[in-house]
Residue frames as qw, qx, qy, qz and C-alpha x, y, z in Angstrom:
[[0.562, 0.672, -0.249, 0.414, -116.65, 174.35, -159.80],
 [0.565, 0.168, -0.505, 0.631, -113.92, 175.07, -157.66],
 [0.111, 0.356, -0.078, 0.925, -115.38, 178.05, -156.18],
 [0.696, -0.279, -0.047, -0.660, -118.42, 176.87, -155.32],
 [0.882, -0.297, -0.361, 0.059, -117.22, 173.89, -153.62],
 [0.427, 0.190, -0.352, 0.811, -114.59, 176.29, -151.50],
 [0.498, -0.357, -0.007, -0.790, -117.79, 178.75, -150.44],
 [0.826, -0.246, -0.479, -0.169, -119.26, 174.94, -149.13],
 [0.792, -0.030, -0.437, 0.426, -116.34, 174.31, -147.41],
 [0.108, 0.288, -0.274, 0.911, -115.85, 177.71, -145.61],
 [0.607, -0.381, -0.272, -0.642, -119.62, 177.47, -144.79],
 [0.797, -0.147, -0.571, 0.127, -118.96, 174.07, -143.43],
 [0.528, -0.018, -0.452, 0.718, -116.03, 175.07, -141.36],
 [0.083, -0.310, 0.292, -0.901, -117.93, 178.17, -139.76],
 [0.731, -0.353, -0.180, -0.555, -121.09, 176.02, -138.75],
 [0.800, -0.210, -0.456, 0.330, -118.80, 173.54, -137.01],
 [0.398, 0.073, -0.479, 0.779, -117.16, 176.42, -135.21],
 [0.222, -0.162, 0.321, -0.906, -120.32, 177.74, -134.07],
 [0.581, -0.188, -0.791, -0.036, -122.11, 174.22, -132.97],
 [0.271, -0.259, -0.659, 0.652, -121.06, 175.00, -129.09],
 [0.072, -0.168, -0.303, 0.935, -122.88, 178.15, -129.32],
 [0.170, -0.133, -0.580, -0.786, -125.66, 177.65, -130.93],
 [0.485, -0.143, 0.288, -0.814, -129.42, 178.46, -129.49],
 [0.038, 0.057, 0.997, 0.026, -130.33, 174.28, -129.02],
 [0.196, 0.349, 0.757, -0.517, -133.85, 175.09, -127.66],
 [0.366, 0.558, -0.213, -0.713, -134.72, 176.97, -130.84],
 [0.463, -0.172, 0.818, 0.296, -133.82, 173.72, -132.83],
 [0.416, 0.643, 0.633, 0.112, -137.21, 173.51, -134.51],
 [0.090, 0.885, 0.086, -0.449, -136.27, 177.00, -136.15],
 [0.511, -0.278, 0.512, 0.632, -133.31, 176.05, -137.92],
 [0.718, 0.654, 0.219, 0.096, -133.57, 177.01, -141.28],
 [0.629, -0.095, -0.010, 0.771, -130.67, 178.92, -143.79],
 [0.057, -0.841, -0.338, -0.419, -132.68, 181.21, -143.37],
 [0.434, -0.853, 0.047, -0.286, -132.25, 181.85, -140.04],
 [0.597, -0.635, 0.445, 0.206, -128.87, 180.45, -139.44],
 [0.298, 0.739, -0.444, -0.409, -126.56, 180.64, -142.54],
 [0.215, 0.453, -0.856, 0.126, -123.81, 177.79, -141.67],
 [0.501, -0.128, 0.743, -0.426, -125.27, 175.13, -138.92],
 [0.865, 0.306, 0.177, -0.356, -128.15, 173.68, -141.36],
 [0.458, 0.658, -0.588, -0.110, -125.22, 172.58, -143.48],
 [0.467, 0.300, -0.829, -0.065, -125.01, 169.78, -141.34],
 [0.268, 0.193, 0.808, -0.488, -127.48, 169.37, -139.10],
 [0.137, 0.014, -0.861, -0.490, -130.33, 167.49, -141.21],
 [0.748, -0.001, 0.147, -0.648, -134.56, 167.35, -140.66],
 [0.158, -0.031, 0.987, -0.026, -135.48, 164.00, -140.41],
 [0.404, -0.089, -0.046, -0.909, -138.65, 163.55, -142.26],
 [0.481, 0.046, 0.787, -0.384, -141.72, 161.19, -141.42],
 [0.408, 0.259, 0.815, 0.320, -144.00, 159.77, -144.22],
 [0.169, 0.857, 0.466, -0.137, -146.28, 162.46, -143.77],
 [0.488, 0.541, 0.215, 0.650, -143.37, 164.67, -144.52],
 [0.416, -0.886, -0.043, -0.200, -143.53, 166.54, -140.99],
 [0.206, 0.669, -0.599, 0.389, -140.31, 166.95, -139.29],
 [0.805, -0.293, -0.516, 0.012, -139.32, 163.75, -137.15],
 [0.676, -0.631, 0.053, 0.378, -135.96, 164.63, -135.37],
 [0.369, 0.906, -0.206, -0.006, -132.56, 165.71, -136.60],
 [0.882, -0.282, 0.185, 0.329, -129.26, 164.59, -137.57],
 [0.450, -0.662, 0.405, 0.442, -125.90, 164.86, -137.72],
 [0.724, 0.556, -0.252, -0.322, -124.98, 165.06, -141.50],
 [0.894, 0.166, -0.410, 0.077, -121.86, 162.37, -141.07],
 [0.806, -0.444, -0.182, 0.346, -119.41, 160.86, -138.42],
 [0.481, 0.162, -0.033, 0.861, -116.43, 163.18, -139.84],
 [0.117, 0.657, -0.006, 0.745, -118.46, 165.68, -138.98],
 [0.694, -0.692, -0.106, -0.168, -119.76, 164.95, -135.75],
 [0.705, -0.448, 0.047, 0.548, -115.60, 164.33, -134.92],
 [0.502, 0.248, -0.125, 0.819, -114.66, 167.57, -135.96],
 [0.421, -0.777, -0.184, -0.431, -117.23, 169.08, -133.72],
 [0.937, -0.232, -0.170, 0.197, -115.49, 167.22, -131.13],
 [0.762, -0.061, -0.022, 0.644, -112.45, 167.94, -131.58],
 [0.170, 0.505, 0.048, 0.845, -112.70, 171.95, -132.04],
 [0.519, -0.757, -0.155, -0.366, -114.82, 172.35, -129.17],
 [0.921, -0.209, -0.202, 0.259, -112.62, 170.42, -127.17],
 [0.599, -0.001, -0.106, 0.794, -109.66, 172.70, -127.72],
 [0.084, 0.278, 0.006, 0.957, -111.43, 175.88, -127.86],
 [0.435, -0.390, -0.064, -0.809, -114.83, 175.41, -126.21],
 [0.236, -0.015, -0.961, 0.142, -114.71, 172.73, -123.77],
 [0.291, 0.237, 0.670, -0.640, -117.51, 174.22, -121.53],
 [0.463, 0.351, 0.233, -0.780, -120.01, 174.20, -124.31],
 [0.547, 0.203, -0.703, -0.407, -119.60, 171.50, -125.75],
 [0.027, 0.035, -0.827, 0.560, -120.20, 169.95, -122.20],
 [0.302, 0.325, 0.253, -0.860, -123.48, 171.95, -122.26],
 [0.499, 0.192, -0.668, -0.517, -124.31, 170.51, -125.44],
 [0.511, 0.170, -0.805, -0.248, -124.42, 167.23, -124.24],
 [0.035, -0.254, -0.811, 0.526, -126.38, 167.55, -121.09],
 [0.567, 0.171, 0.012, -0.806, -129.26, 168.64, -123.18],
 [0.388, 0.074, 0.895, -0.208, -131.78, 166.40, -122.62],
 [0.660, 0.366, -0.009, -0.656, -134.45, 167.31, -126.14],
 [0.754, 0.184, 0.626, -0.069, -135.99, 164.30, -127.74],
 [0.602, 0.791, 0.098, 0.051, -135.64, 165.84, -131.45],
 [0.209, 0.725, -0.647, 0.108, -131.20, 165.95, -130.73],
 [0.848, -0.247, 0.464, -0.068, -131.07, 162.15, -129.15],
 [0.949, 0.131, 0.188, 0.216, -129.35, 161.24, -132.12],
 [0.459, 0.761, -0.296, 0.350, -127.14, 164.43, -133.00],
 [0.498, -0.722, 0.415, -0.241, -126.42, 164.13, -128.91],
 [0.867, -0.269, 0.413, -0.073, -125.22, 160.68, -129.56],
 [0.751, 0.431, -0.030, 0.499, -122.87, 160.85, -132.63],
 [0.062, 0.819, -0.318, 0.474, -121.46, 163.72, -130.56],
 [0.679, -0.521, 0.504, -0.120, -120.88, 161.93, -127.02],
 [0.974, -0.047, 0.223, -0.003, -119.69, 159.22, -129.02],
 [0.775, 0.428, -0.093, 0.455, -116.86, 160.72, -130.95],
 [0.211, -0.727, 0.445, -0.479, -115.71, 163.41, -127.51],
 [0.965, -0.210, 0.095, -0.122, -115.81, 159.31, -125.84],
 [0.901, 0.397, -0.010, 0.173, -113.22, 158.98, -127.72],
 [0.423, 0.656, -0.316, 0.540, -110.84, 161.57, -127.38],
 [0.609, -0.604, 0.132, -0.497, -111.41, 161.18, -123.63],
 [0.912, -0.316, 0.262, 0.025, -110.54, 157.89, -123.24],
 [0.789, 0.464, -0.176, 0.361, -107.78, 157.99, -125.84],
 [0.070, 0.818, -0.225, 0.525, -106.26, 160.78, -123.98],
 [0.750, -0.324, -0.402, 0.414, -106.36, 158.64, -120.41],
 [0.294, 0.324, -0.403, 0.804, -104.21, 160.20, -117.86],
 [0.484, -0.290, 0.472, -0.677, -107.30, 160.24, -115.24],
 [0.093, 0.018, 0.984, -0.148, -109.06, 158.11, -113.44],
 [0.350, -0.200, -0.504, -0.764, -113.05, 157.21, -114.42],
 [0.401, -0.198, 0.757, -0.476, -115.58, 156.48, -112.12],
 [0.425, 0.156, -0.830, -0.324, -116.96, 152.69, -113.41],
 [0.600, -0.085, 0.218, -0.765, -119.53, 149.96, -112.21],
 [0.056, 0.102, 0.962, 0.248, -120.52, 146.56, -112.72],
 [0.462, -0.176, -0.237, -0.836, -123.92, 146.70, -114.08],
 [0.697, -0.149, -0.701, 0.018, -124.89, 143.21, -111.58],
 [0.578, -0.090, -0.480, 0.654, -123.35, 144.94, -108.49],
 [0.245, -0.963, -0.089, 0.062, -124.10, 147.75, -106.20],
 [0.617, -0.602, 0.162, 0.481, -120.89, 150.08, -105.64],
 [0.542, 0.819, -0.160, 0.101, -118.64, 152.61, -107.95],
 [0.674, -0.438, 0.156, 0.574, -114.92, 152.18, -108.34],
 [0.368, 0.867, -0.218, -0.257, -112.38, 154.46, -110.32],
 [0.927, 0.210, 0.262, 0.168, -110.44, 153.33, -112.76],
 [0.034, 0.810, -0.353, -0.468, -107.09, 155.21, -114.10],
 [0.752, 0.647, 0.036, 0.121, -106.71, 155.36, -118.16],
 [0.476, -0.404, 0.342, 0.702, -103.29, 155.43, -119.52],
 [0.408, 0.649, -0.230, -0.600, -103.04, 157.54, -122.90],
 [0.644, -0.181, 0.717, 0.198, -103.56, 155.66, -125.99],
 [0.086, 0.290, -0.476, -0.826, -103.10, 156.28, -129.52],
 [0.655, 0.504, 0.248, -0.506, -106.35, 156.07, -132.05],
 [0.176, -0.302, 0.797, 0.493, -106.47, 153.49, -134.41],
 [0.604, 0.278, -0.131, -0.736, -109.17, 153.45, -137.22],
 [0.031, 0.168, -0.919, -0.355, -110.09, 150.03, -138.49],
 [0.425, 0.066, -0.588, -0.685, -112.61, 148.13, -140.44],
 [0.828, -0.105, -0.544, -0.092, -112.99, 144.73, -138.98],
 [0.822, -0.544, 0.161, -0.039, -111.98, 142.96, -135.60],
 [0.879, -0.167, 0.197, 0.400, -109.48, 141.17, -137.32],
 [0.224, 0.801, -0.052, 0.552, -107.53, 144.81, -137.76],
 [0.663, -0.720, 0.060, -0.195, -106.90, 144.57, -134.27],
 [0.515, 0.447, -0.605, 0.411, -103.71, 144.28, -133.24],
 [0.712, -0.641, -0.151, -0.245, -104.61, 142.53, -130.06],
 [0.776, -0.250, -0.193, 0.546, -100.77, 142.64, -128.53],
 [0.269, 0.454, -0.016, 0.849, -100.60, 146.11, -129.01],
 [0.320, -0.512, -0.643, 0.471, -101.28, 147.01, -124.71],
 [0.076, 0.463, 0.194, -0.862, -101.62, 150.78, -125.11],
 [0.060, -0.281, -0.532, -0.797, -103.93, 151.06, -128.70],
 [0.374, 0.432, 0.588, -0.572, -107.23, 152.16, -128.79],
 [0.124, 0.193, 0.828, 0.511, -109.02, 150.96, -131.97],
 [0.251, 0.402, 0.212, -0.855, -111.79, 153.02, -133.74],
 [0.576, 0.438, 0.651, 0.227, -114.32, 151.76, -136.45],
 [0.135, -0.238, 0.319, 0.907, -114.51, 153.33, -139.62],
 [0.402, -0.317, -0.690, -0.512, -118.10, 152.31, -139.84],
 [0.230, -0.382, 0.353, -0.823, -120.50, 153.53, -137.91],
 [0.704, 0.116, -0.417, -0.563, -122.40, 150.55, -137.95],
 [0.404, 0.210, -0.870, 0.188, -120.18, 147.97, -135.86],
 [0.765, -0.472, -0.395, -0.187, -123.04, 145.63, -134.13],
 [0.639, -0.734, -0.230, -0.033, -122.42, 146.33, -130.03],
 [0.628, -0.447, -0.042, 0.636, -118.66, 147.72, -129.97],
 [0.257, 0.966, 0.001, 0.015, -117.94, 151.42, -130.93],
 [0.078, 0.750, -0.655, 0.054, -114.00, 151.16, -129.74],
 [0.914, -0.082, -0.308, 0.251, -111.49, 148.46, -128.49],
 [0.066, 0.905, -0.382, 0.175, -109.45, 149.74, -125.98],
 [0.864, 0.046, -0.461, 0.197, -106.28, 147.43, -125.24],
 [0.323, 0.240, -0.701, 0.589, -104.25, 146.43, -122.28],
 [0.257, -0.197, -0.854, 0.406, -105.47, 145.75, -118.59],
 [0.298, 0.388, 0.505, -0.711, -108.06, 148.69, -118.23],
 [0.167, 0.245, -0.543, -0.785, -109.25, 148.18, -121.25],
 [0.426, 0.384, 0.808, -0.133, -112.35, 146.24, -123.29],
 [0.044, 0.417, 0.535, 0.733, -114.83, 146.99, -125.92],
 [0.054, 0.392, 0.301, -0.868, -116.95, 150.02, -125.32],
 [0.129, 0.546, 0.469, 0.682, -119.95, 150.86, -126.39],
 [0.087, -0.029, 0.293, -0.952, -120.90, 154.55, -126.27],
 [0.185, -0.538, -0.663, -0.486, -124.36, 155.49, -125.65],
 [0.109, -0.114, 0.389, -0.908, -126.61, 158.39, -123.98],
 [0.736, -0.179, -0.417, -0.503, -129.75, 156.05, -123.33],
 [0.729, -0.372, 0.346, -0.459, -131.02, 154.12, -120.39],
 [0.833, 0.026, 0.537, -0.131, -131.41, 151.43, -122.30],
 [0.289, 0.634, -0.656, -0.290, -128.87, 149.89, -125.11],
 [0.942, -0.080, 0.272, -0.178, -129.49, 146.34, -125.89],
 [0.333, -0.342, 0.774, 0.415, -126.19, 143.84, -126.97],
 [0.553, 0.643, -0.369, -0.380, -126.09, 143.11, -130.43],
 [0.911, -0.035, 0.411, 0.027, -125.15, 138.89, -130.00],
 [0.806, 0.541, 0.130, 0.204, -123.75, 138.93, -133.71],
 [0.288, 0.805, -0.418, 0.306, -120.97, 141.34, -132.73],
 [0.500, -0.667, 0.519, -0.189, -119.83, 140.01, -129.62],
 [0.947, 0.179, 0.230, 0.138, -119.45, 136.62, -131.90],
 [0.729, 0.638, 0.030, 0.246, -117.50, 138.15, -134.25],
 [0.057, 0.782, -0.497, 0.371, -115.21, 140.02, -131.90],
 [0.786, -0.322, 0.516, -0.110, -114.73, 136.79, -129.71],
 [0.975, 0.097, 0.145, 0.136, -113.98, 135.02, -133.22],
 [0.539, 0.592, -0.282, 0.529, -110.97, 137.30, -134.43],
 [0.261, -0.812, 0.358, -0.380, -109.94, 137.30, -130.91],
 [0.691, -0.023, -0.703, 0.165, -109.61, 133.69, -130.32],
 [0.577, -0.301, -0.596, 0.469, -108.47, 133.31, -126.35],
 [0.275, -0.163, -0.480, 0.817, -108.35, 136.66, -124.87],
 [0.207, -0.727, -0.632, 0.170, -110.99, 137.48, -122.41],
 [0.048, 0.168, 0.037, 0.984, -112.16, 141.22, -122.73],
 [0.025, 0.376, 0.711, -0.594, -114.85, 142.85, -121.15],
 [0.139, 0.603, 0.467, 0.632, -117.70, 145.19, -122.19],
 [0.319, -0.379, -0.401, 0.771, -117.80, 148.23, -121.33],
 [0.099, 0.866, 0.489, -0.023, -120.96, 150.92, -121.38],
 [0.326, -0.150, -0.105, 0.928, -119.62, 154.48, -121.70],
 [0.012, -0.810, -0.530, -0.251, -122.41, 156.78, -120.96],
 [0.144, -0.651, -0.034, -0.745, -122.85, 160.79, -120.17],
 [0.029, 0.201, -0.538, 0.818, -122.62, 161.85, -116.16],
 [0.549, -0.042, 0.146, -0.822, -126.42, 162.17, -116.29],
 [0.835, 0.172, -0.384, -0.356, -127.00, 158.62, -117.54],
 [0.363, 0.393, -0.822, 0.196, -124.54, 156.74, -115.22],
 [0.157, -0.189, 0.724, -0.644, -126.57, 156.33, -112.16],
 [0.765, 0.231, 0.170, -0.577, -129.85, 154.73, -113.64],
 [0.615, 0.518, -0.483, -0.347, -128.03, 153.07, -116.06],
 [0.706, -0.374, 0.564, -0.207, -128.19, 149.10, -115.39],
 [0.474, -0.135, 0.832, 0.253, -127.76, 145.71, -117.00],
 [0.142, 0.381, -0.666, -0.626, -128.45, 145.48, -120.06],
 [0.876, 0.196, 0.375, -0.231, -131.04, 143.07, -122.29],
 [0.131, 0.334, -0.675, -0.645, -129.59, 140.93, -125.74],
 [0.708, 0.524, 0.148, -0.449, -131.14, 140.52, -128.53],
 [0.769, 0.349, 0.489, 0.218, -130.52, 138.95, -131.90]]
């Protein structure tokens, strides 16, 4: 009933505002028992045997409204978050870097420090701000549009997570891993609803991940 899907929603909203702060290292404890609000959307992964594998993020909306509240109200700990390095949060750590990626680069106004992944040598790079556009497909893209930045609505899109447009721009994928293999079938498919114009790829990884982090293998 109404009520009981309002209670949810209050729940909801107090476990997202108390993500940043929450005791990571404890993880394997979670229960609602022992934390009321959090479990609400952070999820046991289970193995066959029915032992606990890892844990996720219950869905992308939620993992960007983590994001986006920390951001304004907890920036250092959501920072903190994401330089934890446990094997059992690799994936909540990565729907989270991937949707603070975002609001970063949308936001521009600094410079980044960037790499060829072939090359020795960093350079920096200044973002301009650029508005966030959701879309489905490539061919959503408004590829004359120099300042967008294009977001899927599927978390799924084979090897590009954004498009950002105009001269510093390219497709981006996020990731907090060494090692991130190309996805062939997307780069087709964004090459065919582009037609002519040449765009790069571009890695976007975590501080801790930038300086190991080389070329790349694809794959099928």
């Amino acid at each position: 009933d109404d009520e009981t899907f309002r209670r949810f929603c209050d729940d909801f909203e107090k476990g997202i505002k108390s993500f940043p702060t929450f005791d990571w290292k404890n993880i394997d404890k979670l229960s609602e028992k022992s934390d009321k609000f959090i479990h609400r959307f952070i999820h046991h992964r289970a193995r066959s045997d029915y032992s606990c594998s890892d844990f996720a993020i219950a869905s992308d909306w939620a993992a960007k409204e983590i994001v986006v509240q920390s951001y304004n109200e907890r920036f250092g700990a959501i920072m903190e978050f994401l330089r934890c390095k446990l094997s059992d949060l690799a994936g909540i750590r990565g729907a989270v870097f991937e949707k603070f990626a975002h609001l970063m680069l949308s936001c521009g106004g600094r410079a980044f420090t960037m790499k060829r992944l072939d090359a020795d040598g960093d350079v920096s790079e200044e973002w301009p701000k650029r508005e966030i556009t959701e879309f489905r497909n490539f061919r959503d893209v408004r590829i004359t549009d120099q300042q967008g930045y294009y977001a899927p609505t599927i978390s799924n899109l084979e090897s590009v997570d954004a498009v950002a447009l105009g001269p510093s721009g390219g497709m981006l994928q996020m990731t907090v891993s060494q090692k991130h293999p190309v996805k062939v079938k997307g780069l087709l498919d964004a090459k065919r609803a582009f037609g002519k114009v040449s765009m790069r790829l571009i890695f976007v990884v975590p501080s801790d991940v930038f300086d190991e982090f080389g070329a790349q293998n694809y794959e099928d």
